[in-house]
C-alpha positions as CSV (number, residue, x, y, z in Angstrom):
1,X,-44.9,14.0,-93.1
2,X,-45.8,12.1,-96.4
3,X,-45.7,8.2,-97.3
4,X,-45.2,6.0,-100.0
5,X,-45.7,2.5,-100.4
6,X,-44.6,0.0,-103.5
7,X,-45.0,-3.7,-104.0
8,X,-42.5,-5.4,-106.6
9,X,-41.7,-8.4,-107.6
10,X,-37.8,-7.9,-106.1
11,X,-36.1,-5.0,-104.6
12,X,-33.9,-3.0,-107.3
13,X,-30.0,-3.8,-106.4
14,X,-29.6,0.1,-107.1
15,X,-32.0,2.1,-105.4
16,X,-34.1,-0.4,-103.9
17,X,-37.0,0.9,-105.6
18,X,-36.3,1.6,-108.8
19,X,-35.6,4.5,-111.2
20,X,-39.5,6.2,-112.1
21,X,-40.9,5.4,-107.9
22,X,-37.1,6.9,-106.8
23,X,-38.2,10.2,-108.7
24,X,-41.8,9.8,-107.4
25,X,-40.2,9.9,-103.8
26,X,-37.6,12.5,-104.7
27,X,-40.7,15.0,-106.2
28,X,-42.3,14.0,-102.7
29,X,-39.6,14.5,-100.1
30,X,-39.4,18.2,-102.1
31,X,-43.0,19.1,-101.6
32,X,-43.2,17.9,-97.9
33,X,-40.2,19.4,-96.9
34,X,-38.5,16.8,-95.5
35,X,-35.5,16.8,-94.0
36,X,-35.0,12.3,-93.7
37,X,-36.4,9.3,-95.5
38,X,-37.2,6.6,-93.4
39,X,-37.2,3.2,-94.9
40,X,-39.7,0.6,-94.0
41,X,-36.7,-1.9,-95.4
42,X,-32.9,-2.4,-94.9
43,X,-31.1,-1.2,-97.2
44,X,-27.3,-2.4,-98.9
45,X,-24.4,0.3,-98.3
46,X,-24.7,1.2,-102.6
47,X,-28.2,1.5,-102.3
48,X,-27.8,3.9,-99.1
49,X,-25.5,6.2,-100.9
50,X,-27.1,5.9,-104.3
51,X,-30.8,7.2,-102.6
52,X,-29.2,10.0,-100.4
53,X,-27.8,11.3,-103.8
54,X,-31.3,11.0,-104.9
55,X,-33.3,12.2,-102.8
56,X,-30.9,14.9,-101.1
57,X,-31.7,13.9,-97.5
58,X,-30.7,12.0,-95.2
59,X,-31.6,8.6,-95.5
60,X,-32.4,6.1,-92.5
61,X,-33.1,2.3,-92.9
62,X,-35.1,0.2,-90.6
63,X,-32.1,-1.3,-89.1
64,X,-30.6,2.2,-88.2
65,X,-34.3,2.8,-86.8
66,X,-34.2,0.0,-84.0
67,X,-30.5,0.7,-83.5
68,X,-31.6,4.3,-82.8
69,X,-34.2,2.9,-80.6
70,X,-32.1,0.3,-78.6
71,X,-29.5,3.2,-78.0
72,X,-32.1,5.3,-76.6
73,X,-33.5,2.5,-74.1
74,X,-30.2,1.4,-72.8
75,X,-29.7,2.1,-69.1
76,X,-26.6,-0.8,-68.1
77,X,-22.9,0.0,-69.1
78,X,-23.4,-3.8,-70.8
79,X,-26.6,-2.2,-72.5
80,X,-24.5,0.1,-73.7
81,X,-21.8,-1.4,-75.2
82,X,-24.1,-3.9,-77.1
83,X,-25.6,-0.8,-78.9
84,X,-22.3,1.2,-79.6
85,X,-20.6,-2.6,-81.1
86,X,-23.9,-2.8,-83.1
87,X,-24.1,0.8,-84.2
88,X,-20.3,0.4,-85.2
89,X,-20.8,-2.8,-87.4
90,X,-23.4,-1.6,-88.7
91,X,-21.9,2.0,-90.1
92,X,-18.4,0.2,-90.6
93,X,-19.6,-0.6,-94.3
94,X,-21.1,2.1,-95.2
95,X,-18.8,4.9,-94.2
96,X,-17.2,4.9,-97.8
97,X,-19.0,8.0,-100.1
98,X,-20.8,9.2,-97.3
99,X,-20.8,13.2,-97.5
100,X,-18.4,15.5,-99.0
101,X,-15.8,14.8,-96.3
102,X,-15.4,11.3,-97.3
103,X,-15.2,12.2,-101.1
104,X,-12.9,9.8,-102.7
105,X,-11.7,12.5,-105.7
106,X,-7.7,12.1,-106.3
107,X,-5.4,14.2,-108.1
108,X,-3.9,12.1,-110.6
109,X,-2.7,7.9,-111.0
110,X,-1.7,6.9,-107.8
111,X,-2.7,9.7,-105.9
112,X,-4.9,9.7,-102.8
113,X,-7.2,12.6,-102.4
114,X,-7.9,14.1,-98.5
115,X,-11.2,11.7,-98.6
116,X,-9.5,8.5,-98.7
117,X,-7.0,9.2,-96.0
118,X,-10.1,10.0,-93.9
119,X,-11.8,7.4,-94.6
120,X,-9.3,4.8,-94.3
121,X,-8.8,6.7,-90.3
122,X,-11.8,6.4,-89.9
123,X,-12.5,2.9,-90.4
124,X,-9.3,2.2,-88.6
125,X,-10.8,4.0,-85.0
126,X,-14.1,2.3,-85.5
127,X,-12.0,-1.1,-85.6
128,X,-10.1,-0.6,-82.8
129,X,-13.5,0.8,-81.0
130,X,-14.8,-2.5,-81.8
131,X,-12.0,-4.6,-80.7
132,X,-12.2,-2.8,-77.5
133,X,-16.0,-2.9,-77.0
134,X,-15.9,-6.8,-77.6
135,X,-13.0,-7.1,-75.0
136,X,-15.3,-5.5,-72.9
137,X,-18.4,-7.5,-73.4
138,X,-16.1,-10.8,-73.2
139,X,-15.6,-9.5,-69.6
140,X,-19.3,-8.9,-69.1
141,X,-19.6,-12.4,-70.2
142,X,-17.4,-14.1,-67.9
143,X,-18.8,-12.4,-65.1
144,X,-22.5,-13.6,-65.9
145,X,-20.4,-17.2,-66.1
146,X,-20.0,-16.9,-62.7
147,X,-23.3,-15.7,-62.1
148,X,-24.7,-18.8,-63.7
149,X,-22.3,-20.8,-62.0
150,X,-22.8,-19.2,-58.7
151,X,-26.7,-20.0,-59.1
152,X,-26.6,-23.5,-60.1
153,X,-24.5,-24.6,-57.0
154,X,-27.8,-23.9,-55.7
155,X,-30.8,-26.0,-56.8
156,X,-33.0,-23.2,-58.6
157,X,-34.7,-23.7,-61.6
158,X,-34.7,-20.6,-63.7
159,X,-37.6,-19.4,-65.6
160,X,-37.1,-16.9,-69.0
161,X,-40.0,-15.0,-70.2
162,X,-40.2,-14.1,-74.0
163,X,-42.0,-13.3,-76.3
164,X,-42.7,-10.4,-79.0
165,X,-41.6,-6.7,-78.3
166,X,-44.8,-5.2,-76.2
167,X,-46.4,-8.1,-75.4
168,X,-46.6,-7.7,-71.8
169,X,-43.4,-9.1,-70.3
170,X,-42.7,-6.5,-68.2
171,X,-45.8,-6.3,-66.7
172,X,-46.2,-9.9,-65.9
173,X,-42.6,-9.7,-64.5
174,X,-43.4,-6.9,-61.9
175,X,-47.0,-8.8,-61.1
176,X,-45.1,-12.5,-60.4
177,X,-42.3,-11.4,-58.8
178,X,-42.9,-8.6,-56.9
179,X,-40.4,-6.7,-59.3
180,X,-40.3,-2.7,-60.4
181,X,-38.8,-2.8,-63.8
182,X,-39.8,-0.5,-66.5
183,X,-43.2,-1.4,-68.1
184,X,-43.8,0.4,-71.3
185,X,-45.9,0.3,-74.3
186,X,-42.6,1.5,-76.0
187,X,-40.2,-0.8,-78.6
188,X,-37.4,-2.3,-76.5
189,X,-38.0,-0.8,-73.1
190,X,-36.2,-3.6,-71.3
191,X,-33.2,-4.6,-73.0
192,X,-31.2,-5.4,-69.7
193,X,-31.9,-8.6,-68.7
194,X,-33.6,-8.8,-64.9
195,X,-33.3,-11.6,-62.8
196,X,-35.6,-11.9,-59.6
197,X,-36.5,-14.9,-57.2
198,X,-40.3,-16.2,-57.2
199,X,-41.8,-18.0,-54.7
200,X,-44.4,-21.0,-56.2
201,X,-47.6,-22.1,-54.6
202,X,-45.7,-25.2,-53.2
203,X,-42.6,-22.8,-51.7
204,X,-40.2,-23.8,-54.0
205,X,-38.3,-21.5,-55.3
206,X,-37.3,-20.4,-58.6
207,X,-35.7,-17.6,-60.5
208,X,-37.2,-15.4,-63.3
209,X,-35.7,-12.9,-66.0
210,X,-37.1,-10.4,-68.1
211,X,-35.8,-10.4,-71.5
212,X,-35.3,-8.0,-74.5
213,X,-38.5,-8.7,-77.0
214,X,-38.4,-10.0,-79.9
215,X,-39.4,-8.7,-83.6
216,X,-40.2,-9.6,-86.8
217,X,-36.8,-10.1,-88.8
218,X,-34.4,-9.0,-85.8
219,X,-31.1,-7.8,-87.6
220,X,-28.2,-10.1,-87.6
221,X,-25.9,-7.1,-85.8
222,X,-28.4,-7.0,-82.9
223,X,-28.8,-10.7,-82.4
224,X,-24.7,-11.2,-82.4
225,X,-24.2,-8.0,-79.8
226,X,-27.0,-8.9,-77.8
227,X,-25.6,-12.6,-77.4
228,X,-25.0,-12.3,-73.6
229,X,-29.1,-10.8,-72.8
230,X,-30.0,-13.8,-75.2
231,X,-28.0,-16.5,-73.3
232,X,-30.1,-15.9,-70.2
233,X,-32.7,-17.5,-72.5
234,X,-30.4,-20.7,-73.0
235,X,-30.1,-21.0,-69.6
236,X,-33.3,-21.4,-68.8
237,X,-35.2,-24.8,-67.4
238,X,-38.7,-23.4,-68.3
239,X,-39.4,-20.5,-71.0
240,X,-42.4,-18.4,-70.1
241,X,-43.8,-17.9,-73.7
242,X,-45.5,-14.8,-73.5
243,X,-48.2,-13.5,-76.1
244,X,-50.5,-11.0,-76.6
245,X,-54.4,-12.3,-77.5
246,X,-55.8,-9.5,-78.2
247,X,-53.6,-8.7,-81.3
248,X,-54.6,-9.3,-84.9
249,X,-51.0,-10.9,-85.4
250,X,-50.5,-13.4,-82.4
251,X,-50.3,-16.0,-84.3
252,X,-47.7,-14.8,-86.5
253,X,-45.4,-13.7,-83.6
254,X,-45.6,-16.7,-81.9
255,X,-44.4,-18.7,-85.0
256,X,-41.7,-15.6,-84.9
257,X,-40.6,-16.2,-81.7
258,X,-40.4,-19.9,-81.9
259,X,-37.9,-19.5,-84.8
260,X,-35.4,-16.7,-83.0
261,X,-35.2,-19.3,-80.6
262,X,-33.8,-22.2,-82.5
263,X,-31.9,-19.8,-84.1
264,X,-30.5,-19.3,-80.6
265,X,-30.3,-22.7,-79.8
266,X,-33.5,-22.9,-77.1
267,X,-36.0,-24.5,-79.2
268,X,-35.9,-27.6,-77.4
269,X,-36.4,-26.1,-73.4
270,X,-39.8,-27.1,-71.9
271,X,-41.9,-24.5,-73.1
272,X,-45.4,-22.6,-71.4
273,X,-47.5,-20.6,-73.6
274,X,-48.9,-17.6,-71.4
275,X,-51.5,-16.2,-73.4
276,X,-51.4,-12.3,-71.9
277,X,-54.1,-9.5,-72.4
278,X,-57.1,-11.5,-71.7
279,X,-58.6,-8.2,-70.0
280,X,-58.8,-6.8,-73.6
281,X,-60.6,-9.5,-75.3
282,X,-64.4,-9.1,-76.1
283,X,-65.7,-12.6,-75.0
284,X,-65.6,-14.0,-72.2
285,X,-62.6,-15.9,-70.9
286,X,-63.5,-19.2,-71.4
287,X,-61.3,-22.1,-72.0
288,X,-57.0,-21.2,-72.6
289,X,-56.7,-23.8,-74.8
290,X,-60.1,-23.4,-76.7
291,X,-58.7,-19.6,-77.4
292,X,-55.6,-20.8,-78.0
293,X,-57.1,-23.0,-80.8
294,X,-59.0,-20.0,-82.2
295,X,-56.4,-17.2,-82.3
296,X,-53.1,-18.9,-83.2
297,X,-54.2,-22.1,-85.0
298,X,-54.3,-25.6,-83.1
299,X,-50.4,-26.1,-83.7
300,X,-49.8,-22.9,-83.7
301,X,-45.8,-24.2,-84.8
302,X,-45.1,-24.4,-80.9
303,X,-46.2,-28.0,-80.8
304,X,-48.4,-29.2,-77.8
305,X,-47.1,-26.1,-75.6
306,X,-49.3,-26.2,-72.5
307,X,-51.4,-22.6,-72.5
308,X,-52.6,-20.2,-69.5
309,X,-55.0,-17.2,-69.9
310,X,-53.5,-13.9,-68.0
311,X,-54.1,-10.3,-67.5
312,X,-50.7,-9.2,-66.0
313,X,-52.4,-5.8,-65.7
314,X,-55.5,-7.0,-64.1
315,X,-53.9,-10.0,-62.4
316,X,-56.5,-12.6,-63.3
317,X,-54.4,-15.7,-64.1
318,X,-52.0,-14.6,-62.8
319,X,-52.5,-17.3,-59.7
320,X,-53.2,-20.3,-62.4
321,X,-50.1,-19.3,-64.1
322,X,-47.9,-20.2,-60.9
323,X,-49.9,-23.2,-60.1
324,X,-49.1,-24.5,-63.9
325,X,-45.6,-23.9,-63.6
326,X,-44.9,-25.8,-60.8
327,X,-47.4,-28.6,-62.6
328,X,-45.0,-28.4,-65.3
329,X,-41.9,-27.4,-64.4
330,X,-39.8,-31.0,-64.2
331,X,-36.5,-29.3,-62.3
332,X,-36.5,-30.4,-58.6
333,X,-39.8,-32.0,-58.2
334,X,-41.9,-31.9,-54.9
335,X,-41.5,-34.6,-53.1
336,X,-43.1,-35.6,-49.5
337,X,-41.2,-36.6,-46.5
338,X,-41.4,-36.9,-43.1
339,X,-38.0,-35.3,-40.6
340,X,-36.8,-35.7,-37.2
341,X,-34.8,-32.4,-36.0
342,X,-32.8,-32.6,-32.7
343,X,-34.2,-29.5,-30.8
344,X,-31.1,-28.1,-30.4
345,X,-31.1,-28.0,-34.3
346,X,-34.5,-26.0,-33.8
347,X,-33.2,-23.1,-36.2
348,X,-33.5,-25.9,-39.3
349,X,-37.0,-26.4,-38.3
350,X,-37.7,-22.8,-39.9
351,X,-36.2,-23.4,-42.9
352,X,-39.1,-26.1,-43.1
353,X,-41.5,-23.4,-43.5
354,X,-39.4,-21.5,-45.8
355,X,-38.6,-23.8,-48.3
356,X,-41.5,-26.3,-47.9
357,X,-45.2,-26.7,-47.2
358,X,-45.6,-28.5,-43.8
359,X,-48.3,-30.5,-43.2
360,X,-47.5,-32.2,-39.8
361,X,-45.6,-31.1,-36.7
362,X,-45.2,-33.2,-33.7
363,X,-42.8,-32.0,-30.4
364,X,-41.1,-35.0,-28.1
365,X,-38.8,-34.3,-25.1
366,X,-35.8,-34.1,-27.7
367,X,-37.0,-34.1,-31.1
368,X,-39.1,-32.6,-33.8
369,X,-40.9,-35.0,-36.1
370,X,-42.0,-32.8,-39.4
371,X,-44.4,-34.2,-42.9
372,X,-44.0,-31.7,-45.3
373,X,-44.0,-31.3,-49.2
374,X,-40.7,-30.2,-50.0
375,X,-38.5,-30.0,-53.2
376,X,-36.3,-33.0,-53.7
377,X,-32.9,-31.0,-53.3
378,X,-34.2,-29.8,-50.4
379,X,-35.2,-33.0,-49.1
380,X,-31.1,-34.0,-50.1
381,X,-30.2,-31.4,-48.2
382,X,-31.5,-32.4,-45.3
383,X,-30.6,-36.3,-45.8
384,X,-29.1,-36.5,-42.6
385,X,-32.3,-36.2,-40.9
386,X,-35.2,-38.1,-42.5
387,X,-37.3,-40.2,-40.6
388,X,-38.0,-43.3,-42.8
389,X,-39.7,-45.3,-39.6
């Protein structure tokens, strides 16, 4: 295995990286033996072919890297499907010159040679493979319509967490709610979107989902086939930020993910910054918004995003986080009211306890006359028996 680095001024429309640091590379992939060139860089269908003929290897760019990676981590059919439609649009362009087979050599003016019948089949399956795919994934989408829809006939706000790939998502996932999805130190090892209930210090209850992480400079192909993991983000009254302290870029991947999600259209939902990892930092706790200050700037370009200092691994936090949500969290606010339930309604009187924190309980011959905190669709629910006396 062998590197090479190069800084320029702008990236050669040819080879990317010029004539004299192509033959550098070329003189290097000879000497280490290697059988593929991976490229720290995407690269344009011309200058794909022009540096496989170059270097005589194969020849992978960073985009084909994460697709590679995505298709290994994908577990759903949906998962799936986003991967093959962005695998597909992504070779689509670049299947002309590509190998011996899709030579484009004719015999003469107005001849077509065996390559450019193959190639123009070729493109023609991987079309109709898309079509089909996105047929598919329009199905998928419709059906997570009437998920939505089926959840917001009932009053649950729903929380998103996000943040940069690795950051601890996962992990904080499984700690709040209970949860048993895959938490790995790996690229991308959740990229179908979980959705579990979570039950808040005041009883309210909410739902949470684990989303795909983010990188730096997420291709366009990924971002477009991954639109229905993505629009669990839109849908959310309360985006868990989530970022990891202890790394030398936080700051920079929080700006990061702030900007993937205007570019998704969730900029403007009620944001909390969870600042994840505090078990690995070398001071003591201290303050979230003092080492908020000092690690990502005081702006930080999220604005004046409430922060909260975790250790999903460790759990510290983990019970301040909760109580901040429901501090901030504006959907279906707690309200306190008092109820009279006919006793032979006694079966509502549990749902008091479920739903609510009760405070007072007082039995007569036919009623029972409860004070509890409760969240105000709750509290509409059961109109029909306050107690306003």
């Amino acid at each position: 295995m062998a590197e090479l680095q190069q800084a320029r001024e702008a990236p050669d429309p040819a080879t990317l990286l010029g004539h004299g640091k192509t033959r550098e590379l070329a003189e290097l992939a000879v000497a280490s033996r290697a059988d593929v060139a991976i490229f720290g860089h995407d690269l344009t269908p011309t200058q794909l072919r022009n540096l496989e003929k170059a270097l005589d290897v194969r020849v992978i760019d960073r985009t084909q890297v994460i697709l590679d990676i995505f298709a290994r981590r994908a577990r759903s059919r949906e998962g799936r499907l986003q991967v093959e439609l962005a695998q597909l649009n992504y070779l689509l362009p670049r299947l002309a010159g590509r190998g011996i087979t899709m030579s484009r050599l004719g015999g003469g003016i107005g001849t077509r040679g065996p390559g450019e019948t193959q190639l123009e089949t070729d493109r023609r399956r991987i079309a109709k493979r898309i079509q089909k795919i996105q047929e598919a994934l329009e199905r998928v989408r419709l059906g997570r319509s009437l998920h939505r829809k089926q959840r917001s006939s009932v009053p649950l706000a729903m929380l998103a967490l996000v943040g940069y790939t690795n950051a601890g998502k996962s992990t904080l996932f499984n700690r709040i709610a209970e949860a048993d999805v895959l938490a790995d130190a790996r690229l991308f090892a959740t990229l179908d979107p979980t959705v579990r209930s979570l039950t808040l210090p005041s009883r309210r209850k909410v739902l949470v989902s684990d989303t795909v992480g983010f990188i730096r400079d997420l291709p366009t192909t990924l971002i477009s086939a991954f639109r229905a993991t993505l629009e669990e983000i839109n849908e959310a009254t309360l985006v868990l930020h989530v970022v990891d302290v202890s790394g030398p870029l936080a700051g920079h991947q929080v700006a990061h993910v702030v900007q993937v999600l205007d570019e998704i259209g969730a900029g403007a939902i009620p944001q909390l910054l969870v600042l994840n990892k505090a078990d690995r930092l070398a001071e003591p706790l201290g303050d979230a918004e003092a080492i908020r200050a000092r690690l990502l700037g005081h702006d930080a370009e999220c604005g004046p995003v409430p922060a909260v200092l975790t250790s999903a691994l460790t759990g510290t936090g983990v019970g301040g986080l909760l109580a901040r949500i429901d501090e901030v969290l504006a959907f279906d606010r707690i309200v306190r009211a008092r109820f009279r339930i006919p006793l032979r309604d006694s079966p509502k009187i549990a749902q008091f306890h479920e739903l609510g924190r009760v405070l007072k309980t007082e039995y007569t011959a036919q009623h029972c006359d409860i004070e509890a905190d409760v969240p105000g669709s709750v509290r509409n629910r059961f109109a029909a028996y306050l107690n306003e006396t």
